[in-house]
Every structure is written in C-alpha cells, then in structure tokens.
C-alpha positions as CSV (number, residue, x, y, z in Angstrom):
1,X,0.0,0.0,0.0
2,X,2.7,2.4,0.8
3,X,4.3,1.7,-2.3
4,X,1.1,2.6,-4.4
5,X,0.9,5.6,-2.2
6,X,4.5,6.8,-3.3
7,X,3.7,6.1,-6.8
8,X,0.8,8.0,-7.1
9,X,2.6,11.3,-5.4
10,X,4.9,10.9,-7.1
11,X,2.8,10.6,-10.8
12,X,0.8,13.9,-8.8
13,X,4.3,15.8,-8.6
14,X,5.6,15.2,-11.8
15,X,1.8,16.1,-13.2
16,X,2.4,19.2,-11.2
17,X,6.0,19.8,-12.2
18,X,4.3,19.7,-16.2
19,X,1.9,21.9,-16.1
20,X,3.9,24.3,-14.2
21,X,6.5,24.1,-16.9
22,X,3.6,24.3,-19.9
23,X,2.5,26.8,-17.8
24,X,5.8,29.1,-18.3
25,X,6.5,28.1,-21.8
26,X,2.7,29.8,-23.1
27,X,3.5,32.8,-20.4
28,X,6.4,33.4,-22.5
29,X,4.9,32.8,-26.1
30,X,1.8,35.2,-24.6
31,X,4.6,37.9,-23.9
32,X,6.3,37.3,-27.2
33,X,3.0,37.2,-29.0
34,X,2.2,40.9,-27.4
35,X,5.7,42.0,-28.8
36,X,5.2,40.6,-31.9
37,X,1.7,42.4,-32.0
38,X,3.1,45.8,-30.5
39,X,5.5,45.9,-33.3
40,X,2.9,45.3,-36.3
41,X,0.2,48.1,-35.0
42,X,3.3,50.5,-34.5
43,X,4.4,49.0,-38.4
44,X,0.5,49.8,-39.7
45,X,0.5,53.1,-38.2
46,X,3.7,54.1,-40.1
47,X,2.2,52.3,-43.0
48,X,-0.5,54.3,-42.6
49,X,0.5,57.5,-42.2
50,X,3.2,57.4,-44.9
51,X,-0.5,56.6,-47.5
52,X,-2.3,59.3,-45.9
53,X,1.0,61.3,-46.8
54,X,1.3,60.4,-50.1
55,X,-2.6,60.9,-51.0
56,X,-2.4,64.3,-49.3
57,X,0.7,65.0,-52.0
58,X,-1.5,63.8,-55.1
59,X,-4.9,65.7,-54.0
60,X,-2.6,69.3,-53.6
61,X,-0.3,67.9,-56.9
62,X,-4.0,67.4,-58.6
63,X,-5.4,70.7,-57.3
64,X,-2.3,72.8,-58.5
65,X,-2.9,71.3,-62.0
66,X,-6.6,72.2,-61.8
67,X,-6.0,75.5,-61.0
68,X,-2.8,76.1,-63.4
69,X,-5.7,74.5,-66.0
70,X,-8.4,77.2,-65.2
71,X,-5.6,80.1,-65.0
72,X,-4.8,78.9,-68.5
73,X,-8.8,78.8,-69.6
74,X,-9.0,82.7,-68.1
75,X,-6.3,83.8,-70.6
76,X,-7.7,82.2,-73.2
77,X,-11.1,83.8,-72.4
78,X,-10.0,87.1,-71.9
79,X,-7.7,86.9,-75.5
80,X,-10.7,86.1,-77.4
C-alpha cells in the first residue's frame, strides 16, 4: 500500500512539475506574442501614415494642376 501511495505522489508531482513548466512556456509565447503584435500596430501606423502622406501630395499635386488648368482657360477667355 505504501508503495502505491508513493507512486501516485509521485505521478501527482511530476503532473504538477508539467503543467507548471507548460505553464511558463505559453507565459512566454503570450509575452512574445504581445511583442510581436506591438510591433505590427506601430508597423500599420507608419504604413499608414506614410498613405495618408502620399494621398495628401497627389490631392494638392491634382489641385495645383486644376488651378494652373483654369488660369490657363482665363487667358484664353479674356484673349478672345
């Protein structure tokens, strides 16, 4: 009996020693996962803002045409 007794704490430790270990091992991939997820929303954000950047330079490239265009119309209008 005492025998089946130390087996089974013993089975009970090492099933305890486990899942403490498993337990550690997801902390870290949690933490690394975070990281990993800290680094691609500060990635988007540049990503972002570098589009919003580049649409703000065609819009004033496009209006600067448009206005050249109707500057251009004017002089012709007053000429004739």
């Amino acid at each position: 009996m005492e025998i089946l007794l130390t087996v089974v704490i013993t089975l009970m430790f090492v099933a305890l020693l486990g899942a403490g270990i498993t337990l550690v091992t997801v902390y870290k991939k949690v933490n690394d996962l975070e990281g990993m997820n800290n680094h691609m929303s500060s990635d988007i954000e540049h990503i972002n803002r570098d589009l919003l950047d580049r649409i703000d330079g065609w819009v004033s490239s496009t209006d600067r045409r448009f206005d050249k265009l109707l500057n251009d119309l004017e002089q012709i209008k007053k000429i004739k």
